[in-house]
DRENLOGU-31659 format. One line per field, with one value per residue (C-alpha): residue in one letter; chain; x, y, z. Coordinates in steps of 0.001 Angstrom, whole numbers. Example, Ala and Ser with C-alpha at 12.3 -4.5 7.8 and 13.67 -1.06 7.14 Angstrom:
residues 2
code	c(A  S)
unit	c(A  A)
x	c(12300  13670)
y	c(-4500  -1060)
z	c(7800  7140)
END
This chain:
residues 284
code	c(X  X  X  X  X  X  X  X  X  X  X  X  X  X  X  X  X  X  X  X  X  X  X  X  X  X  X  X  X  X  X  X  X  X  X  X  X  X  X  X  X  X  X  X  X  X  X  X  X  X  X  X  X  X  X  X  X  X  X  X  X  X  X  X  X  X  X  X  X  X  X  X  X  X  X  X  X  X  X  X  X  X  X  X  X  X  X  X  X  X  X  X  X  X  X  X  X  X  X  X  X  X  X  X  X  X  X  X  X  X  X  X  X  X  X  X  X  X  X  X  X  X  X  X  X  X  X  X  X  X  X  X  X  X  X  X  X  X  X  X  X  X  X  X  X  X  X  X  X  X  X  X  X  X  X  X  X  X  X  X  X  X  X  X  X  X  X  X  X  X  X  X  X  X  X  X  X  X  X  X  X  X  X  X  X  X  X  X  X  X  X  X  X  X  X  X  X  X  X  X  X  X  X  X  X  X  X  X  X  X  X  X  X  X  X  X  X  X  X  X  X  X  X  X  X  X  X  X  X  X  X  X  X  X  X  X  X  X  X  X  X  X  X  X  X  X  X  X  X  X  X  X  X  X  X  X  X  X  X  X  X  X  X  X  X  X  X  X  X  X  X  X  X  X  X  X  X  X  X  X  X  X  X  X)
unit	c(A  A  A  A  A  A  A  A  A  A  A  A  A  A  A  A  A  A  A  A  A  A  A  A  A  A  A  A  A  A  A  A  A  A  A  A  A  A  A  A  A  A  A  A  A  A  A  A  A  A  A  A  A  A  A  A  A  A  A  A  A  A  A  A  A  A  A  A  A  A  A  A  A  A  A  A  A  A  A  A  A  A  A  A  A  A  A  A  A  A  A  A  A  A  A  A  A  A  A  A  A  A  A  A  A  A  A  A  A  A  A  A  A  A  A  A  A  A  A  A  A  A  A  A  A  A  A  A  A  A  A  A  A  A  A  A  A  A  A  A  A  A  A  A  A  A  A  A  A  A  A  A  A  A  A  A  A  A  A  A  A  A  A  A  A  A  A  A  A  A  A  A  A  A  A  A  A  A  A  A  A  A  A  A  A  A  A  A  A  A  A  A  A  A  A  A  A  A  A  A  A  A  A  A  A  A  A  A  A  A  A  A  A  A  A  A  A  A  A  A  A  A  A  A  A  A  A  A  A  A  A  A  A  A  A  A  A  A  A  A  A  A  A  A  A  A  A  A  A  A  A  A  A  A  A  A  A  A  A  A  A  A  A  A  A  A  A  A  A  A  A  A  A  A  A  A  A  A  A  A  A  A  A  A)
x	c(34764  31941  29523  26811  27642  27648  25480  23571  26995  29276  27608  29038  26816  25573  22061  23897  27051  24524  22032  24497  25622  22135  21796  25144  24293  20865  22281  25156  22075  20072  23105  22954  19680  21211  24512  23471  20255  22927  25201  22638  21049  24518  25139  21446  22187  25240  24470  21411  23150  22020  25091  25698  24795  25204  21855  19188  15791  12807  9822  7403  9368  7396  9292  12332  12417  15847  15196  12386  14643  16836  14357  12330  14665  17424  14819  13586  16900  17684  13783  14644  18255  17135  13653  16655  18511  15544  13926  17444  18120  14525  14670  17993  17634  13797  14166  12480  15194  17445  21694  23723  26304  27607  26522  23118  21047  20261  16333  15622  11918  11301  8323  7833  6660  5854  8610  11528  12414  11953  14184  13678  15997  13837  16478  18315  15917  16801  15281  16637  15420  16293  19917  20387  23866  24678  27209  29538  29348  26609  22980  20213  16679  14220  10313  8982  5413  3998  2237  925  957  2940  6717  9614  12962  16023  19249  20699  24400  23191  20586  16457  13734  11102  7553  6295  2508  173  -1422  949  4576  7566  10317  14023  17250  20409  23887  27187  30271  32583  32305  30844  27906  25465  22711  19296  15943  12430  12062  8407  6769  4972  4091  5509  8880  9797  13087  13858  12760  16555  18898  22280  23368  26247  27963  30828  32636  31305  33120  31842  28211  28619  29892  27373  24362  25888  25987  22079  21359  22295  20636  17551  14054  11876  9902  6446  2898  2960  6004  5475  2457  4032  6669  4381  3405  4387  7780  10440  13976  14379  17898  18913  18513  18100  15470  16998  14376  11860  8778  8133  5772  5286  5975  3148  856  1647  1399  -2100  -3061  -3619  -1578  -3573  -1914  -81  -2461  -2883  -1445  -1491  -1265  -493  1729  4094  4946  4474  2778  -1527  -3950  -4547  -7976  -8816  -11512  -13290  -12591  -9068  -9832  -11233)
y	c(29718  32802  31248  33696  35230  32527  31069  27969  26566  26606  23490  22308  19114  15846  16850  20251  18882  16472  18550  21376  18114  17663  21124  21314  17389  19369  22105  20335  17815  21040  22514  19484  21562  25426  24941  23243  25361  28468  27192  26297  29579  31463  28647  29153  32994  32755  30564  31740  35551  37273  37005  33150  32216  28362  28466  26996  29200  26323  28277  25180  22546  21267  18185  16734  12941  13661  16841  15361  12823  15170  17960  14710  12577  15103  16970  13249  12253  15024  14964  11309  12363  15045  12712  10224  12532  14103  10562  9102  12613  12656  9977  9884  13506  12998  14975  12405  9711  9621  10479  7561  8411  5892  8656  8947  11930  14353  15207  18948  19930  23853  25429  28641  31681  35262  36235  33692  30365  28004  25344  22517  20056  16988  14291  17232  19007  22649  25190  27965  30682  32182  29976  26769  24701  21256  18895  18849  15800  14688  13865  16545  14783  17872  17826  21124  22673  25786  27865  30671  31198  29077  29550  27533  26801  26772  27041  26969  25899  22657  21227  20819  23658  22378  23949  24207  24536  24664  21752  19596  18332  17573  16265  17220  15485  17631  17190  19368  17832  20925  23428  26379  28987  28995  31544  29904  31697  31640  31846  31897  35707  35057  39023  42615  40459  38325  40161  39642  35883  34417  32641  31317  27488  26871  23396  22788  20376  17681  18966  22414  21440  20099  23041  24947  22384  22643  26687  26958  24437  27205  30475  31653  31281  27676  26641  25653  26190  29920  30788  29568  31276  34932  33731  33064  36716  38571  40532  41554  41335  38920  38323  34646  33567  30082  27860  26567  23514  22307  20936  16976  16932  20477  20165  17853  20094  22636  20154  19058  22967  21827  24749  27494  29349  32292  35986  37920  41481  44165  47306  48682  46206  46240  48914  49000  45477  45896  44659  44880  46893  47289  49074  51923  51231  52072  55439  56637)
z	c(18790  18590  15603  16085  12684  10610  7912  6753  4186  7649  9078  12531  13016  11101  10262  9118  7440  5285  4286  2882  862  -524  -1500  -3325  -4869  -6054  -7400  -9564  -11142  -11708  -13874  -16255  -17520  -16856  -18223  -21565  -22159  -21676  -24262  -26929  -26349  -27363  -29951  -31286  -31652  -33303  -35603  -36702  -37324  -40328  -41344  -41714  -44484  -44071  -41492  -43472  -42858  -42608  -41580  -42134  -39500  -37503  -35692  -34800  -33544  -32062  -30671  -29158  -27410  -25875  -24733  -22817  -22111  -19902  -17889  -17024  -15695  -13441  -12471  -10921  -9930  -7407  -6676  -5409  -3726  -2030  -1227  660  2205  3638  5184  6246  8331  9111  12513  14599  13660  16496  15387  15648  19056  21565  24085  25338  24118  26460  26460  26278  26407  24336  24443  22938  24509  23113  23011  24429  24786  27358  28042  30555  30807  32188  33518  35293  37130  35991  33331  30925  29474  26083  26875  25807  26819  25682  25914  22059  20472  22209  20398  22044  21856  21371  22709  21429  21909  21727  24710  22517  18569  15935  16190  14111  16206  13965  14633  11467  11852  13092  11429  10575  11553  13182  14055  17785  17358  20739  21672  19486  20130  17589  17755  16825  17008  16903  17728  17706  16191  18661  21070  19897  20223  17757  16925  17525  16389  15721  11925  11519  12141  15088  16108  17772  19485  16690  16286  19302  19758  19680  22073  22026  21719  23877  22751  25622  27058  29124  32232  31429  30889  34908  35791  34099  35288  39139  38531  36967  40577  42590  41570  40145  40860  41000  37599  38897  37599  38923  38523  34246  34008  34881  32219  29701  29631  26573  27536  25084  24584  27608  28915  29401  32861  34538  36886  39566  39673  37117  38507  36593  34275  33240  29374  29420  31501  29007  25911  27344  28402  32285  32398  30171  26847  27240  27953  24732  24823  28050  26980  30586  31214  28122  26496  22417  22381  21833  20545  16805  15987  12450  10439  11674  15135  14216  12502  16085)
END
């Protein structure tokens, strides 16, 4: 099933599947207000018409008890309804709590890059770039960072978005309920390649994600210090392509900057990506 087309309301997760529930609980508490204040306003003009002469002009009213009680007292109630349902659901699909499974999650460690994704996968060994497979059904446990400026990784068929900021790490907990592939994206502007800052979320079969693990084992290049730090180069439009081996411990070299931030922009080595030069300077 191809789901790189569809939206936010066609959840294929937990974290998804609930909160499309809280936005469609919000919504139906929010049209106890809309729905009423519609009506009165068409009852309000209709029966104060010019023509009705049964509507009693009082130009010098100045309060209502009753009225009172019903302008408070509704707005109140759906105030604490959707307070409630924001509270529980907050709580419930904070994206550090971990998503109840009798399987193990499977850690994933993302750190952003201008402009891909990279994807180590810690207890396996291997690495990923703008690709990211995992087994359906199973909870994914994401560490995410950021090696340059501040990016947000969504993938909005599933669940939460969650910031990767340099320096910093969050955490994410995912899971998808069947095989699919899912668009995944930055969806914070983060500079010339955000457009093109996406990747795909394969959720396959167990069997297939071995298969798939076993393939990525036996091609591609090594991910060590060297090799990351020509990654972390700004480059557009990268094709997905896989690490054959992951050096240990390089998310936290990167979290920790052993391993320094990404370089800024090369003109002579990237076409259409410079720096930005403003005022006068820019006139010349």
């Amino acid at each position: 099933m191809d789901n790189l087309n569809a939206g936010l309301l066609e959840p294929q997760g937990p974290v998804s599947a609930g909160e499309m529930a809280i936005l469609i609980d919000a919504s139906l508490v929010m049209l106890a207000i809309v729905i009423p204040t519609l009506l009165a306003i068409i009852g309000f003009a209709w029966w104060f018409r010019a023509s009705n002469p049964r509507a009693t002009y009082r130009p010098d009213f100045t309060y209502s008890g009753r009225i009172e009680l019903v302008v408070w007292s509704i707005p109140l109630m759906v105030i604490l309804l959707l307070g409630g349902v924001s509270w529980i659901g907050s709580h419930e699909f904070d994206p550090a709590s971990p998503i109840k499974s009798s399987s193990a999650p499977l850690e994933v460690e993302v750190v952003s890059l201008d402009w891909k994704w990279l994807f180590v996968y810690p207890n396996l060994g291997i690495a990923s770039v703008n690709e990211l497979v995992v087994p359906a059904g199973t909870p994914v446990h994401f560490k995410l960072t950021s090696a340059s400026v501040l990016s947000a990784f969504f993938v909005p068929q599933l669940g939460s978005m969650i910031y990767t900021m340099n320096g910093m790490t969050t955490q994410l907990n995912l899971m998808a309920d069947r095989p699919g592939v899912f668009r995944g994206m930055s969806s914070h502007f983060n500079g010339d390649g955000f457009a093109g800052m996406h990747f795909t979320l394969s959720a396959v079969s167990m069997a297939d994600f071995a298969a798939w693990v076993a393939r990525a084992r036996e091609r591609g290049p090594t991910l060590d210090a060297a090799s990351y730090q020509e990654l972390s180069r700004q480059s557009l439009n990268v094709a997905p392509f896989t690490f054959r081996a992951a050096a240990a411990g390089l998310f936290g070299d990167i979290v920790m900057q052993t391993l320094p931030p990404g370089l800024g922009p090369e003109p002579t080595r990237l076409s259409g990506v410079s720096p930005r030069i403003g005022g006068d300077d820019a006139a010349r």
